[in-house]
PDB file as gemmi writes it, atoms N, CA and C in Angstrom:
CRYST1    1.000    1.000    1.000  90.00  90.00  90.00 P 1                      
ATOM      1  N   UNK A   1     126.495 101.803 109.706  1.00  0.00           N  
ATOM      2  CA  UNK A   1     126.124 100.843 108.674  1.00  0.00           C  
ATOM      3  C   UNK A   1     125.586 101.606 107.476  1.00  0.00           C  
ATOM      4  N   UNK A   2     126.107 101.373 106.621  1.00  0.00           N  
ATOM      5  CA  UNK A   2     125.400 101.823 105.114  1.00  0.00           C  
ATOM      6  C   UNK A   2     124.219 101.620 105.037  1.00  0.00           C  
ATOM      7  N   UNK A   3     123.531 102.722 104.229  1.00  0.00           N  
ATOM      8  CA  UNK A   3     122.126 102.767 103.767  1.00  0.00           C  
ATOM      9  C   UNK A   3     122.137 102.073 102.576  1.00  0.00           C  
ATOM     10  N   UNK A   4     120.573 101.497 102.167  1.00  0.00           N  
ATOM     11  CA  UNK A   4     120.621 101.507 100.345  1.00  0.00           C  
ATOM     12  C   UNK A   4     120.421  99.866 100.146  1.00  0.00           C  
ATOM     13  N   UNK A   5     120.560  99.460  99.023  1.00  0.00           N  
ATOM     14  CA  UNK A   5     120.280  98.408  98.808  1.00  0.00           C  
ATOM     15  C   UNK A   5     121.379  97.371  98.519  1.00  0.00           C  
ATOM     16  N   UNK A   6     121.309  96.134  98.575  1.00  0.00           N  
ATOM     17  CA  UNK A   6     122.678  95.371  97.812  1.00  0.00           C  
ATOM     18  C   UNK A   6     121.931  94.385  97.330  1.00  0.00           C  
ATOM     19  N   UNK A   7     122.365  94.434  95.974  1.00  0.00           N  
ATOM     20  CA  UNK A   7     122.288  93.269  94.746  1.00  0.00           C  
ATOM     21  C   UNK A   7     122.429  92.378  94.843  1.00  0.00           C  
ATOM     22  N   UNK A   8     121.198  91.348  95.149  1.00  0.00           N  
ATOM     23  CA  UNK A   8     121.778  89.930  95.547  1.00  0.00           C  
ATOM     24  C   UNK A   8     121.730  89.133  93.886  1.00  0.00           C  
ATOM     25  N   UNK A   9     121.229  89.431  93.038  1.00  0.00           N  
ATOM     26  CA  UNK A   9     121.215  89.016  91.865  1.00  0.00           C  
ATOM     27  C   UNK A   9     119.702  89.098  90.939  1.00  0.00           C  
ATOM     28  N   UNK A  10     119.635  88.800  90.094  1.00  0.00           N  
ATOM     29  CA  UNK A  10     118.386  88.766  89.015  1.00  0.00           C  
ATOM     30  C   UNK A  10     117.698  89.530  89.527  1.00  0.00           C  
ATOM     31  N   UNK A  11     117.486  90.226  89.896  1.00  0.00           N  
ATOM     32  CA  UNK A  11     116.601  91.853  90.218  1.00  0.00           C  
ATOM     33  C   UNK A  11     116.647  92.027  91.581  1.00  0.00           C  
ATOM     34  N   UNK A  12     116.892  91.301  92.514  1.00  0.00           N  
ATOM     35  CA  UNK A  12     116.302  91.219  93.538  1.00  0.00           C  
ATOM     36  C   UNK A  12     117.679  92.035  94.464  1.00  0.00           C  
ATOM     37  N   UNK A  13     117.094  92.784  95.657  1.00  0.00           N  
ATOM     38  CA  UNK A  13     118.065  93.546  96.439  1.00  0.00           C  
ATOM     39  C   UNK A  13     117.101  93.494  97.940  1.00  0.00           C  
ATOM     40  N   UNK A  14     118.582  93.886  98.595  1.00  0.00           N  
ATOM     41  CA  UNK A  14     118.363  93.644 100.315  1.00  0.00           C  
ATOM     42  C   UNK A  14     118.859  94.764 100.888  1.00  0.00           C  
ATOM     43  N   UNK A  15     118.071  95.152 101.713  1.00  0.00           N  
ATOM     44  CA  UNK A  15     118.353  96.704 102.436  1.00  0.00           C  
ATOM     45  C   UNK A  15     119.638  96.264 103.225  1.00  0.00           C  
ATOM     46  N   UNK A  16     120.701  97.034 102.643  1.00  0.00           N  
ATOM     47  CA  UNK A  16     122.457  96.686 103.233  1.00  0.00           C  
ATOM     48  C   UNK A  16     122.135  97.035 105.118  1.00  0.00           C  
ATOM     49  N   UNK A  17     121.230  97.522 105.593  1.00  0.00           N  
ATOM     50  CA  UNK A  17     121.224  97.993 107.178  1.00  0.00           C  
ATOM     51  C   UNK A  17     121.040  97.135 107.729  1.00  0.00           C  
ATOM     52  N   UNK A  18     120.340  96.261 106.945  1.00  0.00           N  
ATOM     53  CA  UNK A  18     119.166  94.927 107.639  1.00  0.00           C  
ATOM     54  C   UNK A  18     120.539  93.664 107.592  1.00  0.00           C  
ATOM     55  N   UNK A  19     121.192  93.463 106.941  1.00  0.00           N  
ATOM     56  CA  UNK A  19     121.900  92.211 106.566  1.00  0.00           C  
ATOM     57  C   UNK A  19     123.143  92.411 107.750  1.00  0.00           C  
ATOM     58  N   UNK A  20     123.122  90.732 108.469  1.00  0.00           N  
ATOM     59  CA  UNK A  20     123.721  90.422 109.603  1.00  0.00           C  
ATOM     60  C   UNK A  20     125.076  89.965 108.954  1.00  0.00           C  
ATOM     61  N   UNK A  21     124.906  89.207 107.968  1.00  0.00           N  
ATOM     62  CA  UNK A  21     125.647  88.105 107.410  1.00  0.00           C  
ATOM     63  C   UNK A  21     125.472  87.708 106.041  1.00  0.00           C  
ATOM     64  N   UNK A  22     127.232  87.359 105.241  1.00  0.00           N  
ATOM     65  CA  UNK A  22     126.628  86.299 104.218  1.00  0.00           C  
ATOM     66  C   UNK A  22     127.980  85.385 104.205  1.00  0.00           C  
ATOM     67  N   UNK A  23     126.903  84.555 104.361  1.00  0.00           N  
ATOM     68  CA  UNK A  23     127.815  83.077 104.508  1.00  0.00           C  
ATOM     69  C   UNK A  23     127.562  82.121 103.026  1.00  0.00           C  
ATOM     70  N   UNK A  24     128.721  81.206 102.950  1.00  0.00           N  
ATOM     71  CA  UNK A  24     128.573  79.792 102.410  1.00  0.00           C  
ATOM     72  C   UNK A  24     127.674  78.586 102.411  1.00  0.00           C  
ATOM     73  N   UNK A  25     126.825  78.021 101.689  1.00  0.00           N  
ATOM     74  CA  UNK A  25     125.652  77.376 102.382  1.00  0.00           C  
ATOM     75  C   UNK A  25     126.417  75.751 102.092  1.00  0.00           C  
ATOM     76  N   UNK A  26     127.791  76.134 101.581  1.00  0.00           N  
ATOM     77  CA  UNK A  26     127.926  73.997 101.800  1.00  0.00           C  
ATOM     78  C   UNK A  26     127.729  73.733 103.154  1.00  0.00           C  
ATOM     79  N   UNK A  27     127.899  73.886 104.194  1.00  0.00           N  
ATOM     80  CA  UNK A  27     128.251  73.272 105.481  1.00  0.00           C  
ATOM     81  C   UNK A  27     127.065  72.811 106.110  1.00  0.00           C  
ATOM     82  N   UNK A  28     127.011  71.704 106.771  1.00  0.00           N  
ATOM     83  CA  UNK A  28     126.053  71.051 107.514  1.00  0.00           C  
ATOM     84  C   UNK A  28     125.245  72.479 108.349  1.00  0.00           C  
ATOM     85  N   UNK A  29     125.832  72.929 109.529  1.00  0.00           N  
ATOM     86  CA  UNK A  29     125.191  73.862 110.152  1.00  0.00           C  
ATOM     87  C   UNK A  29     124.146  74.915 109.302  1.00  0.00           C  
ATOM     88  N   UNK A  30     125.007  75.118 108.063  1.00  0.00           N  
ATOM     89  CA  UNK A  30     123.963  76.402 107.225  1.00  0.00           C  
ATOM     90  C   UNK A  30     122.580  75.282 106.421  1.00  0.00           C  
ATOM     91  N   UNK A  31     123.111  74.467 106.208  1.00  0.00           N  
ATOM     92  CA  UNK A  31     121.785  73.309 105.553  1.00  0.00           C  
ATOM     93  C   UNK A  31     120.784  73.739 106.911  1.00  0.00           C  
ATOM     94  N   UNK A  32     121.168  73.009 107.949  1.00  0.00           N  
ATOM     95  CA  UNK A  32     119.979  73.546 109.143  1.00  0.00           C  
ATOM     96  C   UNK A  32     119.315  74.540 109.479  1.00  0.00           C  
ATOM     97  N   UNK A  33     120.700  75.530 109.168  1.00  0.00           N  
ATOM     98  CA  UNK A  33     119.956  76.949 109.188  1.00  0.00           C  
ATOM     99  C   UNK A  33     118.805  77.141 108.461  1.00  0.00           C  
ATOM    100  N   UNK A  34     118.789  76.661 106.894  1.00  0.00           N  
ATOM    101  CA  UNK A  34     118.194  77.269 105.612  1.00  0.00           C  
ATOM    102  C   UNK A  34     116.776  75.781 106.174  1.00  0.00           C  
ATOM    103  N   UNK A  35     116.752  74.893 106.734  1.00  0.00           N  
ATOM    104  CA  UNK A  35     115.838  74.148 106.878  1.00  0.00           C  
ATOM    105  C   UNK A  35     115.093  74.678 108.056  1.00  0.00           C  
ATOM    106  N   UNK A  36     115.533  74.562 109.374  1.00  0.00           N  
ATOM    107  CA  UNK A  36     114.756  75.821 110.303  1.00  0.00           C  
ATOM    108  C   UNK A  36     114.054  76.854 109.716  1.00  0.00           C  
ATOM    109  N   UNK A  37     114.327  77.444 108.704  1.00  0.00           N  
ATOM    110  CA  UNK A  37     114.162  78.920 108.524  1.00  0.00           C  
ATOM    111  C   UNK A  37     112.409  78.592 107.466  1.00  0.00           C  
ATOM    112  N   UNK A  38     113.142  77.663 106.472  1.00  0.00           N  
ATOM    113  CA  UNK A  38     111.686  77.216 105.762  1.00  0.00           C  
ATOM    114  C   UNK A  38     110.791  76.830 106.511  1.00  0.00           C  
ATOM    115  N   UNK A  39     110.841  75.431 107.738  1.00  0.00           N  
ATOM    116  CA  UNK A  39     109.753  75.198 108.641  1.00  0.00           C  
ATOM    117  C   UNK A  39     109.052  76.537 109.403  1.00  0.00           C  
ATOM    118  N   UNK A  40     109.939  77.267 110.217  1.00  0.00           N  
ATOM    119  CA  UNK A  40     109.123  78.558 110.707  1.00  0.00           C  
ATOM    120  C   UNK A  40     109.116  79.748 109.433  1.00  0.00           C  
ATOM    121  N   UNK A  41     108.757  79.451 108.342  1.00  0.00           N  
ATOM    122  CA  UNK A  41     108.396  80.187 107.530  1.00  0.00           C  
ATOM    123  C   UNK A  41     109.288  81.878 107.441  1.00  0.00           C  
ATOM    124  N   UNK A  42     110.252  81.522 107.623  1.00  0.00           N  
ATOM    125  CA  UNK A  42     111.366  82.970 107.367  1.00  0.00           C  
ATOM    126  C   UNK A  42     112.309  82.838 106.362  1.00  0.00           C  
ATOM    127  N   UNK A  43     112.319  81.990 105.416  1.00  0.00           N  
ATOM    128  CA  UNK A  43     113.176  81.498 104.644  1.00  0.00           C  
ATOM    129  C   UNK A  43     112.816  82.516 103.200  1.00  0.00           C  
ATOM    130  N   UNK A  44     113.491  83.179 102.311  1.00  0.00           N  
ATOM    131  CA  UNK A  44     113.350  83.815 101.325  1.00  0.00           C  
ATOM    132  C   UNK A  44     114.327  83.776  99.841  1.00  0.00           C  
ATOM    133  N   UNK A  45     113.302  82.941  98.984  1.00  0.00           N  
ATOM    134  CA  UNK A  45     114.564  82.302  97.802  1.00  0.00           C  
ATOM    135  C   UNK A  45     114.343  83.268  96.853  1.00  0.00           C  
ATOM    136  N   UNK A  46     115.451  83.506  97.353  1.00  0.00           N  
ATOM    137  CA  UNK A  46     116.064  84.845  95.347  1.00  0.00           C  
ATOM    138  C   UNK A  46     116.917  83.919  94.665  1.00  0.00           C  
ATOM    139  N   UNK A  47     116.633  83.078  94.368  1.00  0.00           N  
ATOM    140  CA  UNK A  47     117.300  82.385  93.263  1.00  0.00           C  
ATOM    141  C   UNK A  47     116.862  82.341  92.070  1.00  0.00           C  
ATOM    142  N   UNK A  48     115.595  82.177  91.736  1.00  0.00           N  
ATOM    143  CA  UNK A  48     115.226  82.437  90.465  1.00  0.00           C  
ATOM    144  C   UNK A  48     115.370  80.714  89.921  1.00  0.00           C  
ATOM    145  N   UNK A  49     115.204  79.818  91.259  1.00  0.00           N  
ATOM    146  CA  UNK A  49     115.379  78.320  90.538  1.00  0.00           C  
ATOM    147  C   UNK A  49     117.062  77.940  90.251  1.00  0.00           C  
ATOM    148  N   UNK A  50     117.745  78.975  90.251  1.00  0.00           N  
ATOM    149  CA  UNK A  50     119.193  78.411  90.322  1.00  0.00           C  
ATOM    150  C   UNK A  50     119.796  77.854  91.484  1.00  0.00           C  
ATOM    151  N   UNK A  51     121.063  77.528  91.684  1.00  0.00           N  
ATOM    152  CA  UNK A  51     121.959  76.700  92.556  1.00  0.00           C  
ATOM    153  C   UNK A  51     121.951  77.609  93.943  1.00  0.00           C  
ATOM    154  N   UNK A  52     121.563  77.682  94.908  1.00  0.00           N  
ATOM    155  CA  UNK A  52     122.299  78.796  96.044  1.00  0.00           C  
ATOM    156  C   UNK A  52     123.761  78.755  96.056  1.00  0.00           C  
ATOM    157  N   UNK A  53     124.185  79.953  96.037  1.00  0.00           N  
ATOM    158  CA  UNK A  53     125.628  80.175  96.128  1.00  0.00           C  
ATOM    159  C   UNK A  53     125.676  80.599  97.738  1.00  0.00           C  
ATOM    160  N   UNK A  54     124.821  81.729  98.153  1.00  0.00           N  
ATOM    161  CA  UNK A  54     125.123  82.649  99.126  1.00  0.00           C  
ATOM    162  C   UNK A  54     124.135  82.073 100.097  1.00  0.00           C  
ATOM    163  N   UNK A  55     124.284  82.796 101.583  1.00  0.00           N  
ATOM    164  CA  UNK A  55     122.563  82.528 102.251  1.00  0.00           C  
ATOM    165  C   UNK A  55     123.285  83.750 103.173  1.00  0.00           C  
ATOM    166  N   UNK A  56     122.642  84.794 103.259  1.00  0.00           N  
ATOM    167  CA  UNK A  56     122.568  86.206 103.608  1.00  0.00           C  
ATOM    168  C   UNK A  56     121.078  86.269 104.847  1.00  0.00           C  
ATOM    169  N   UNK A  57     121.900  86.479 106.107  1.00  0.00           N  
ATOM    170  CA  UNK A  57     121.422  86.394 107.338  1.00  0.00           C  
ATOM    171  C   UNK A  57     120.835  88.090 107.771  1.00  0.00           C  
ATOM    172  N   UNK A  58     119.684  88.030 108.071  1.00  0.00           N  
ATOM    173  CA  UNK A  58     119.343  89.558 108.096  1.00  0.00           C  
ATOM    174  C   UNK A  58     119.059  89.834 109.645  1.00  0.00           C  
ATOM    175  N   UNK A  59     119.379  91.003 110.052  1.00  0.00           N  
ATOM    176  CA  UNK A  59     118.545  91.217 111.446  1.00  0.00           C  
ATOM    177  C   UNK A  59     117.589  90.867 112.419  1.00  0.00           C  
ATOM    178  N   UNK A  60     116.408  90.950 111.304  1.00  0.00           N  
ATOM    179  CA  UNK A  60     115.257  90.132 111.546  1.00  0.00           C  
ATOM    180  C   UNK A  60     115.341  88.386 111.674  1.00  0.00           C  
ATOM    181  N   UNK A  61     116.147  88.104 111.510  1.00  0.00           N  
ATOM    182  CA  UNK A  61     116.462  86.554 111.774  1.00  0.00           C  
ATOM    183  C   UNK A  61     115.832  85.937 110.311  1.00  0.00           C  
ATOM    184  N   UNK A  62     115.891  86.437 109.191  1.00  0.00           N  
ATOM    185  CA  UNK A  62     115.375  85.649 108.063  1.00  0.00           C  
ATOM    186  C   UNK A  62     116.439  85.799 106.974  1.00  0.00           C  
ATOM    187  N   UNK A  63     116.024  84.246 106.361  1.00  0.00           N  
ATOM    188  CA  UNK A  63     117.307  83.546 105.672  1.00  0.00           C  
ATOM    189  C   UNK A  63     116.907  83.919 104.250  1.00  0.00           C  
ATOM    190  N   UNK A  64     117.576  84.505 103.262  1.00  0.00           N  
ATOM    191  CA  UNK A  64     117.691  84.653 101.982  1.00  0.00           C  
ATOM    192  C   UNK A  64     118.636  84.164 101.386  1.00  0.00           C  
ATOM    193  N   UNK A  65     118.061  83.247 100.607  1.00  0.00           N  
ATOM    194  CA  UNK A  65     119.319  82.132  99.290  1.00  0.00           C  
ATOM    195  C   UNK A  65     119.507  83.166  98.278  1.00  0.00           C  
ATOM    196  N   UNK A  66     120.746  83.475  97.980  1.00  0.00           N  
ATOM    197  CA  UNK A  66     120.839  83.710  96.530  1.00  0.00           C  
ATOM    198  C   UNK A  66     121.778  83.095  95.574  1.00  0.00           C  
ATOM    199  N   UNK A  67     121.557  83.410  94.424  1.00  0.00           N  
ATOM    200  CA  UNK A  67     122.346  82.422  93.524  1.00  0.00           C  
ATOM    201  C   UNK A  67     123.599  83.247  92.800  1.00  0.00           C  
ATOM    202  N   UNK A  68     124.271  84.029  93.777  1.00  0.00           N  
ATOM    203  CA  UNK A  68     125.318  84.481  93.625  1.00  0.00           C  
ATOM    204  C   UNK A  68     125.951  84.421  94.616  1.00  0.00           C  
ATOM    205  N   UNK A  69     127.578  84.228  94.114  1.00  0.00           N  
ATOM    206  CA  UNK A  69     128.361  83.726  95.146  1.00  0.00           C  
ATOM    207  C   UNK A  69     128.333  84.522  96.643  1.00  0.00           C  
ATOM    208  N   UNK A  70     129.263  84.094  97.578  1.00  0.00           N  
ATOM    209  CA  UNK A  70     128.998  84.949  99.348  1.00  0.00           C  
ATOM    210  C   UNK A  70     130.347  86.091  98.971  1.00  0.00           C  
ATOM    211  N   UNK A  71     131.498  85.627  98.273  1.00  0.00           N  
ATOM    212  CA  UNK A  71     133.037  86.627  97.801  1.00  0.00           C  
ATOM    213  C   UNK A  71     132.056  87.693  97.509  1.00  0.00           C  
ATOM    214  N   UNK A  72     131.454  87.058  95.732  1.00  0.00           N  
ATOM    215  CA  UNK A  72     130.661  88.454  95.704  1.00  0.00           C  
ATOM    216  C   UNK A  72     129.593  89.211  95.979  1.00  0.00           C  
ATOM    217  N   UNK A  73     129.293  88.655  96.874  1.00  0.00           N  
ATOM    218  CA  UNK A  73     128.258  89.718  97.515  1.00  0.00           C  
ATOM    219  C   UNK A  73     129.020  90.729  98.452  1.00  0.00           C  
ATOM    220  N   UNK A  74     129.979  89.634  98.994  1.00  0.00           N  
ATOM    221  CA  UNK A  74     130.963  90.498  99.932  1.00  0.00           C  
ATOM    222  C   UNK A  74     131.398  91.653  99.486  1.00  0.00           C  
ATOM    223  N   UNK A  75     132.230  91.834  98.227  1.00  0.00           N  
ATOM    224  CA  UNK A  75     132.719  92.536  97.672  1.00  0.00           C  
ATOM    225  C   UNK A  75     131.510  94.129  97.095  1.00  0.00           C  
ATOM    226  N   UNK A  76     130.592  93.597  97.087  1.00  0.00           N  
ATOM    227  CA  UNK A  76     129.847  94.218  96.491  1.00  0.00           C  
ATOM    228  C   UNK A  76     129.158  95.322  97.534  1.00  0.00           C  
ATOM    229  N   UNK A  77     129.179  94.365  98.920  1.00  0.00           N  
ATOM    230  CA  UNK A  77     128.711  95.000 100.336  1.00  0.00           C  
ATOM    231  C   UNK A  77     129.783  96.246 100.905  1.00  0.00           C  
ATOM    232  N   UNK A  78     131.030  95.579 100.525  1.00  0.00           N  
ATOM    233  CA  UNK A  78     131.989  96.115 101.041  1.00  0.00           C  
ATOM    234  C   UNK A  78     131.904  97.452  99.567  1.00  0.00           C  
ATOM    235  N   UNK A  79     132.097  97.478  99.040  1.00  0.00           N  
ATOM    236  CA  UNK A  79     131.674  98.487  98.029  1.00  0.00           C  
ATOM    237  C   UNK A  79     130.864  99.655  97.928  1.00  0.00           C  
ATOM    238  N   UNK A  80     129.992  99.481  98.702  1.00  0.00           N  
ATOM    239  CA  UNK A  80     128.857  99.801  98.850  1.00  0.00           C  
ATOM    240  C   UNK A  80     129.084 100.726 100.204  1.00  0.00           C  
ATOM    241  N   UNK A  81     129.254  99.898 101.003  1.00  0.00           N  
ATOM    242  CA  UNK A  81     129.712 100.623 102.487  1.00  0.00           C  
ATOM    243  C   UNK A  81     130.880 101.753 102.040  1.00  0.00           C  
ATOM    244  N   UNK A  82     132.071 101.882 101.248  1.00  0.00           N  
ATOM    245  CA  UNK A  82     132.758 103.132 101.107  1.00  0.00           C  
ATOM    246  C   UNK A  82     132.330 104.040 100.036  1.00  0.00           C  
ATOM    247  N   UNK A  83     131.497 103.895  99.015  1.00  0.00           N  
ATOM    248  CA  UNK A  83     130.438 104.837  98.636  1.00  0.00           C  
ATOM    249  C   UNK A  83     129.639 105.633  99.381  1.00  0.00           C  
ATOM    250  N   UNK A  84     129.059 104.765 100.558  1.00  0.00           N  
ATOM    251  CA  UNK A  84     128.452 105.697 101.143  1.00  0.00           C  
ATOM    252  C   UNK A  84     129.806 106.200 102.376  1.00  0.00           C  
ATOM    253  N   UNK A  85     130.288 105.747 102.977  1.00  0.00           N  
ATOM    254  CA  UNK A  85     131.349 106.458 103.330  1.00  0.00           C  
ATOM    255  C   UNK A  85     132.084 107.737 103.516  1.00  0.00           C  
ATOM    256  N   UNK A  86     132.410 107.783 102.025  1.00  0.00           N  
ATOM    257  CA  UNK A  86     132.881 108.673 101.683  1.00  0.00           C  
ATOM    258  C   UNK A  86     132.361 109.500 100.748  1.00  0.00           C  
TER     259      UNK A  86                                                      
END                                                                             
């Protein structure tokens, strides 16, 4: 797994080792997810007050919204991983 950080948007970054997942938050199941996660207090909004695009699942079992899309974070993860790579 890549070291380092990934850009989830407006300043804010997530240690790429730690991140399980980034998913789509339309779907019923991820609404629950992101509501579980606020009640037991693991829930973490990098949005900056904007729309959630993404919700990026970490190791530690805690949920981070961001307000950039899940493609590009993907892209950006995946990016990231053959930098350090290679």
């Amino acid at each position: 797994m890549a070291s380092g950080l990934l850009n989830i948007g407006f300043g804010n970054f997530v240690a790429t080792a730690r991140v399980t997942a980034i998913v789509n938050p339309a779907s019923s199941p991820m609404r629950r997810l992101r509501e579980e996660a606020r009640t037991d207090k693991r829930l973490i909004d990098a949005t900056q007050g904007r729309k959630t695009r993404a919700i990026i699942i970490t190791d530690s079992n805690h949920i981070i919204l961001s307000g950039i899309q899940a493609e590009t974070l993907g892209a950006r993860f995946e990016a990231q991983e053959e930098d350090h790579a290679g």
